[in-house]
N, C-alpha and C positions, 0 to 999 in steps of 0.2 A: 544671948542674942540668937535669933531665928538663924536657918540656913536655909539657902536657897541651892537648890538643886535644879539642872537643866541638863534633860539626855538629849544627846544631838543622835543621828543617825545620817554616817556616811556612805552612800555605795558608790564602790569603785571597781573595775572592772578588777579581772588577775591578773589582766596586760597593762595596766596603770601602776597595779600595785607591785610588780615586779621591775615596771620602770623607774619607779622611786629609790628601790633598791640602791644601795652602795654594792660593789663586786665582792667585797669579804660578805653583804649578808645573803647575797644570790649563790655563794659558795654554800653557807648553811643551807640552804633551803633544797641545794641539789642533793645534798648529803642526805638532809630529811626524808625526800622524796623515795629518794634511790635504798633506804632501810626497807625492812623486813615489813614493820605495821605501816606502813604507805603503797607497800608493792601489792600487800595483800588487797589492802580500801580497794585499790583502783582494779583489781582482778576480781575482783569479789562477784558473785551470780547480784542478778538484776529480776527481783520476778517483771513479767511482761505484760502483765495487767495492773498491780497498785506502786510498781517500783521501789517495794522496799528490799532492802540486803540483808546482809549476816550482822549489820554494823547498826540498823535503823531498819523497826520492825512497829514505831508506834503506831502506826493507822491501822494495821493489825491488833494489836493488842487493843485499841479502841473498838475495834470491829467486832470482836471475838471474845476479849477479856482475857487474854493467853499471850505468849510469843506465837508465832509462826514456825514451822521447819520447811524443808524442802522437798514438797512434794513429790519437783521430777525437777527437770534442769530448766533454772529459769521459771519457775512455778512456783508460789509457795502454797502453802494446807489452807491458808484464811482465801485467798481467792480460786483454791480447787475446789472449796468446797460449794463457795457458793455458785462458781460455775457448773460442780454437778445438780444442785438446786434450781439453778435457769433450768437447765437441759431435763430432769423432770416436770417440773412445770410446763413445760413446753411439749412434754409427750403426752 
């Protein structure tokens, strides 16, 4: 017999989905947070032109064909580079 398959797609905010919560699973999710790999996510550098991190670099690696590093703070190589390529262009 055939199957039928149907993906639905929910969005909901993180203030909805923590309302739903019960208090033992708002308990996990402070724990979760408050570890080592979640303290890092959220401290992690931001570059200031494409917004990729140390965590999510593929618009780089599309760009470029590579990972990215960290040029300077909040910089990364795939957008310093082509910001040095405007800046010649333009001289």
């Amino acid at each position: 017999m055939p199957k039928l398959q149907k993906i639905l797609t929910l969005e909901i905010s993180p203030e909805q989905f923590l309302n739903s919560c019960s208090p033992s699973e708002l308990k996990e999710i402070d724990i979760l947070i408050q570890g080592n790999f979640y303290q890092k996510r959220m401290n992690a550098q931001v570059c200031k032109i494409c917004g990729c991190t140390d965590y999510d670099c593929k618009q780089c690696i599309e760009k470029t064909g590579e990972p990215c590093y960290w040029f300077e703070e909040n910089l990364c190589s795939a957008c310093a580079s082509s910001t040095t390529t405007l800046i010649n262009h333009e001289s």
